[in-house]
C-alpha positions as CSV (number, residue, x, y, z in Angstrom):
1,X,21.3,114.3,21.7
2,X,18.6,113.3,24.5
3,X,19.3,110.0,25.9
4,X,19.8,108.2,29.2
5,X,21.7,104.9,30.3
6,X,19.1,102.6,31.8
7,X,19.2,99.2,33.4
8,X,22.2,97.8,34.7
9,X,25.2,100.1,33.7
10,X,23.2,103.3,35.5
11,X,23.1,100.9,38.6
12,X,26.7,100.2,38.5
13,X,27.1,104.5,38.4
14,X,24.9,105.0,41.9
15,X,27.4,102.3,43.5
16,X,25.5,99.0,42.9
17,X,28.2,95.8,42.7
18,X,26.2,94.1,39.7
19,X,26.8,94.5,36.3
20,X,25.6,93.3,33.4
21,X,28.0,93.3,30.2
22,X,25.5,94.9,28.6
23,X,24.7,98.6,27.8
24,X,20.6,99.3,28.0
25,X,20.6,102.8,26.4
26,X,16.7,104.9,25.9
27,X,16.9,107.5,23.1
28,X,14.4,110.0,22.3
29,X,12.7,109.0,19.2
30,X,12.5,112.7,17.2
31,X,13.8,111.6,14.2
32,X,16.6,114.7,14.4
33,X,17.3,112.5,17.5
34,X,17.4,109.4,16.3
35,X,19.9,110.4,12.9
36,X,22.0,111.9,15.6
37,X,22.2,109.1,17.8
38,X,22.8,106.4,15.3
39,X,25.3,108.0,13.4
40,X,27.4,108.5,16.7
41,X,27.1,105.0,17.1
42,X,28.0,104.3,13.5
43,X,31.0,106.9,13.6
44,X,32.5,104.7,16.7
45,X,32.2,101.4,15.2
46,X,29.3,100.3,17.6
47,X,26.8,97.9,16.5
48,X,23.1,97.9,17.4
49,X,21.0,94.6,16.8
50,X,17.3,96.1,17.6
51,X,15.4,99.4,17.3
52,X,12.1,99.2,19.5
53,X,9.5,100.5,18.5
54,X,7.6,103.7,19.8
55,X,5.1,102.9,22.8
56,X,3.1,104.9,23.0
57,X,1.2,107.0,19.5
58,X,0.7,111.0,19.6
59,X,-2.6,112.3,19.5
60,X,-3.6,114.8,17.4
């Protein structure tokens, strides 16, 4: 899977005394990425409230 912890938990990794309570995570959005991802999450228990959408559009 392709994905990096963002925001306030990768802070707390490079030595920064915040945190958050939260987890900010970017995935790749291939769809073989995505499947992968969220069944992870599934197979854990996890929960996700919001999937947002693509930024940016491919151009042919």
């Amino acid at each position: 899977m392709e994905y990096l912890l963002i925001s306030g938990q990768a802070a707390v990794l490079y030595g920064a005394a915040t945190f958050s309570g939260d987890v900010d995570i970017w995935v790749n959005p291939t769809p073989t990425n995505l499947t992968a991802f969220l069944a992870a999450l599934t197979s854990q228990g996890a929960r996700y409230y919001k999937l947002t959408p693509a930024l940016t559009v491919p151009r042919d």
